[in-house]
N, C-alpha and C positions, 0 to 999 in steps of 0.2 A: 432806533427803537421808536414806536409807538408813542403819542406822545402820554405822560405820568398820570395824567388825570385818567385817560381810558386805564391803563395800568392796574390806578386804584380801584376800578370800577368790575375792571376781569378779575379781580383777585378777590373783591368782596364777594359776588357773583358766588367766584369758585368754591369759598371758603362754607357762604350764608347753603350753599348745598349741601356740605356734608363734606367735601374733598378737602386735603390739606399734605397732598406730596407736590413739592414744588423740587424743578429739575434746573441747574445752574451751570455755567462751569468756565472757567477762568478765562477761554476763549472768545466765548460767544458774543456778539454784537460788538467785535471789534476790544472787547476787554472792559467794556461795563454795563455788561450782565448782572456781573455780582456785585456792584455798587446799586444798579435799580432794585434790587431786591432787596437791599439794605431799606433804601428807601421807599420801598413799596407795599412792603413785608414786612418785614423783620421790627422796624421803626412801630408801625401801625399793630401792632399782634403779639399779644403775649408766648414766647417761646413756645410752652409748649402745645400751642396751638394748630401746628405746621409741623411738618417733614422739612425737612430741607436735605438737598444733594447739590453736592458737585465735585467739580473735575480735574486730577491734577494734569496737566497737557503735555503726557508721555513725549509727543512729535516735538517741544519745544526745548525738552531738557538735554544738555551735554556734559553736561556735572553731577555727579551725586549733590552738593553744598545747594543745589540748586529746588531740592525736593523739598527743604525745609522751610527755604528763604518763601517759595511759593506757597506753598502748604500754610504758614505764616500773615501770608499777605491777605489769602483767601478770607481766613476766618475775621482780618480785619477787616476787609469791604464789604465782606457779607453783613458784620455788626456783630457775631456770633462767636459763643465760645466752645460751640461743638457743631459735629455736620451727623445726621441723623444718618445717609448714605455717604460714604463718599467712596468714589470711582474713579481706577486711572482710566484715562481717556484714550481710548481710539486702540486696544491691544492686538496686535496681529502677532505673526511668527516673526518677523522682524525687529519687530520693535522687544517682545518677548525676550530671545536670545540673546538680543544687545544692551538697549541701553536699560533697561525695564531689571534686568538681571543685573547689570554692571552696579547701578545706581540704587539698590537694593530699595529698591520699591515698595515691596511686597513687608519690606521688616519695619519699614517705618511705619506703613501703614497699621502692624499691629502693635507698635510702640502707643503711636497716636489712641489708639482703642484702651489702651492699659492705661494713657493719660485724660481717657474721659474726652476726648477733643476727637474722637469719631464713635459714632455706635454701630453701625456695621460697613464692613470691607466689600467692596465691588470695584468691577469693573464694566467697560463700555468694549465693547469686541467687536472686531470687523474681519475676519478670517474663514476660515473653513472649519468644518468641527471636528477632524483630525485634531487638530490645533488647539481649539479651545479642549477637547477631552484630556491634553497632555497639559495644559494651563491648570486646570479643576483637578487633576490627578496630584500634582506636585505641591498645588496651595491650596489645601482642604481649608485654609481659613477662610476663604473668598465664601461670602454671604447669599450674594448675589450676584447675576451677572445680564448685564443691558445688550440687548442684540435688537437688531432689523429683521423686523416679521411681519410680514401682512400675507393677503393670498395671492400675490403675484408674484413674491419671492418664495413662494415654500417650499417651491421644488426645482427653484434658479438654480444654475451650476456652479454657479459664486458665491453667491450669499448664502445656499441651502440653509433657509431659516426650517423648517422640518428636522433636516438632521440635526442642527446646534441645539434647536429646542428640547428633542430626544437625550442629547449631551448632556443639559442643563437638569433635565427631569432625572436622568440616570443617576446623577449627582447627588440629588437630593437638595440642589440649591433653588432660589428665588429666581423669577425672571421679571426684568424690568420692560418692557416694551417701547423702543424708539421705531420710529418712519412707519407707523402703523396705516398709517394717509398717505405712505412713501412720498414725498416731498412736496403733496396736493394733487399728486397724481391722479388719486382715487377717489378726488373730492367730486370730480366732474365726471363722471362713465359714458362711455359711448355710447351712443341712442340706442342702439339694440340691445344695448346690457339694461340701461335705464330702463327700459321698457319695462321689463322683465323683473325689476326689483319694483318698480311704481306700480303693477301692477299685485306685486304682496303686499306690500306698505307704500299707498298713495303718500302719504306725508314723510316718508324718512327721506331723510338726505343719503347721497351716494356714499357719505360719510361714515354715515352712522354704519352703516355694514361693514364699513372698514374695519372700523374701530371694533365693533361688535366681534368680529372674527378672532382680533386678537385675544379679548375679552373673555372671551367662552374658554380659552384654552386655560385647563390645571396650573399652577402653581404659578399664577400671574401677579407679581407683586402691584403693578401698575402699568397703564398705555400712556403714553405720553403721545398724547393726539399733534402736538406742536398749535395750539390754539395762538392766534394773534390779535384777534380781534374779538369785541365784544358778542357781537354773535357767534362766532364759530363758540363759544363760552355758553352760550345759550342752548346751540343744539345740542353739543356735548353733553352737557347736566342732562337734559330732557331725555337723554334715552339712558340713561348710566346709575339715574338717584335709584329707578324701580330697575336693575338691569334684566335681561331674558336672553338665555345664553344663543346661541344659533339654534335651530332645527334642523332635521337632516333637508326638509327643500330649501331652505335659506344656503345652508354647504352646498343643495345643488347649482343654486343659482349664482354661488361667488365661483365657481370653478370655471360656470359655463361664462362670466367673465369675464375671469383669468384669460380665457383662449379668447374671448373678442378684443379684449386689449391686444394679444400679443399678435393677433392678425392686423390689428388696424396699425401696425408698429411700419418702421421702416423697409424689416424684414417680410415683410407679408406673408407672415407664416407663425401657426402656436407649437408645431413641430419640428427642433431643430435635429432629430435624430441622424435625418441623412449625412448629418453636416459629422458627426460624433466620431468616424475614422480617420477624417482629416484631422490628425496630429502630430505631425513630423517633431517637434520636440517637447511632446507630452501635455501640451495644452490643445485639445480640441479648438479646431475653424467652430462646433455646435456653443460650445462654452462663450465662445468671443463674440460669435453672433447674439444669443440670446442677451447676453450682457449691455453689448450695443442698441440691440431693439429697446430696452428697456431703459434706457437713459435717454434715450431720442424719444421716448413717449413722456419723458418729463416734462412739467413746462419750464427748469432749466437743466436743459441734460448736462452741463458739468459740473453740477450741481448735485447731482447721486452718484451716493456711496460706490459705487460697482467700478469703475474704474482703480478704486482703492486696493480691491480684492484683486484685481489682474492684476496690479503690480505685486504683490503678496504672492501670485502661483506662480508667475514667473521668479521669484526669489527662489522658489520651493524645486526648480529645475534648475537653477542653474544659469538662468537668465537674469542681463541686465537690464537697464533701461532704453536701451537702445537695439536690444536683439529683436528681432522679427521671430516670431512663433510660426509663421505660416506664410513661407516663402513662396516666388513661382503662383506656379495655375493651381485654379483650384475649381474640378469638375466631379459634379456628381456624379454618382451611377445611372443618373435617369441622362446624363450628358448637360446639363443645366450650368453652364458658366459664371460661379460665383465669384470670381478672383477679383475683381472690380471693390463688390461690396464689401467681404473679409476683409480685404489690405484697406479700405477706407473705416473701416471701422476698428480695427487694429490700430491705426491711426489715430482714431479718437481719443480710444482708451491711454493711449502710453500720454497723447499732449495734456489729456486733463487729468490725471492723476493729482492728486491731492501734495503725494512728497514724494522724491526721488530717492531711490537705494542704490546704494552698491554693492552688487554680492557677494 
């Protein structure tokens, strides 16, 4: 981490603006995350001064005995005797059906809320909105619910931050907003896109549009911009105290983009449609590609979510970790020989996966 003095300097900062949701979780920075927040926070700041959330790390637990022990631990590195959010972490269909269900998650969670020691239920989701609509259908307790949205995933074939969104608004629940800057992706815009936003707003950052996009949208509990540093804290506040939600030229301008990102990608293409019949075991060559382009346009592509979700639709088929979606050649109808790039990219996805399944 950062060193404690900047720390206390971002979080005055955050605070002296008017903001006070701060986002945690048992994981993060190697597992003392929520120990700097003790001391950074929590120590410095009358309770109810702040939000506070965090995470129980579903991918970590094999025990039920294990939900309490951490659950436990949390509230004591935090310093705190209650979590204003708190979220299981990281929920897909997998994790769901198994251990999420087995290790009854969901009932401790609303124990914990009946003992004063959480005030509202969430979760952090990384799946398809099939999934999450069957998650939100079964646990009407669920408050809220944290998903990846910005406008280069809204209409991804993995992430489908549009559809989840739609899920979450049908619901009638909160949405929390993480990778709104998708992992600093969208701090930096390609000169043609830059153009085109400096030219509406000479002083905004590539940033601030990011972040804005999510902003604008209905029932937005909060963006979690992933701020590090004292200035990204700076520009955040400055467009966020007085906000002004998008315009419809501001939407025209993140769409058009959307497609300069997704051309300047490895894929050199914003249109994976051709690719969309290549699916010999129900995962589209268009799906794997898009996904691919868009983690190689990170500046650390193993480092985004999207590999997570292919491992999740290959559970959803039938596939292991180890099966191939998209065997042999692979030729367009315009006769375009793509086999090269799919199987290299397919490749990608399965090595940098986050956890391994069995299905």
């Amino acid at each position: 981490m950062y060193a404690e003095t900047e720390c206390d300097e971002t979080i005055n900062l955050y605070l002296d603006s008017g903001f006070d949701y701060f986002d945690t979780s048992y994981v993060y920075h190697d597992g003392v995350s929520e120990t700097a927040i003790n001391k950074c926070l929590v120590s410095r700041y009358p309770r109810e001064s702040f939000r506070l959330a965090s995470k129980l790390p579903v991918f970590t637990i094999t025990e039920e005995k294990q939900v309490e022990q951490i659950f436990s631990e949390q509230l004591k590195k935090c310093g705190v005797d209650y979590f204003d959010y708190y979220l299981l972490h990281n929920v897909n269909g997998i994790f769901y059906n198994r251990i999420i269900s087995q290790c009854h998650m969901f009932e401790h969670m609303q124990k914990w809320k009946e003992e004063g020691k959480i005030r509202h239920i969430a979760f952090s989701f990384h799946d398809s909105a099939d999934v999450l609509d069957k998650v939100l259908s079964e646990h009407p307790e669920v408050e809220a619910v944290q998903i990846a949205l910005n406008y280069i995933d809204w209409d991804a074939y993995f992430v489908q931050a549009k559809a989840c969104y739609d899920v979450i608004r049908k619901h009638g629940r909160q949405m929390i907003v993480m990778e709104p800057v998708k992992g600093g992706m969208l701090a930096k815009a390609p000169k043609e896109a830059e153009k085109l936003m400096k030219e509406m707003h000479p002083d905004a950052s590539s940033a601030s549009w990011a972040i804005r996009f999510a902003a604008s949208l209905d029932g937005v509990l909060t963006v979690l911009s992933g701020m590090s540093t004292l200035e990204q804290v700076e520009d955040n506040v400055s467009f966020m105290k007085d906000f002004q939600p998008l315009n419809d030229r501001e939407k025209e301008i993140l769409k058009e983009t959307a497609r300069i990102y997704r051309m300047s990608g490895i894929a050199k293409t914003a249109d994976f449609t051709p690719y969309e019949s290549i699916n010999p075991k129900g995962i589209s060559a268009a799906a794997i590609l898009d996904c691919y382009n868009s983690c190689m346009l990170q500046p650390v592509p193993t480092f985004g979510a999207e590999h997570n979700y292919f491992t999740s639709e290959k559970a959803k088929h039938g596939l292991g970790k180890d099966d191939v979606c998209i065997p042999g050649e692979v030729i367009l109808a315009d006769g375009t020989d793509a086999t090269e790039l799919i199987h290299e990219a397919e490749k990608f996805l399965n090595d940098s996966a986050f956890a391994q399944y069995d299905v």
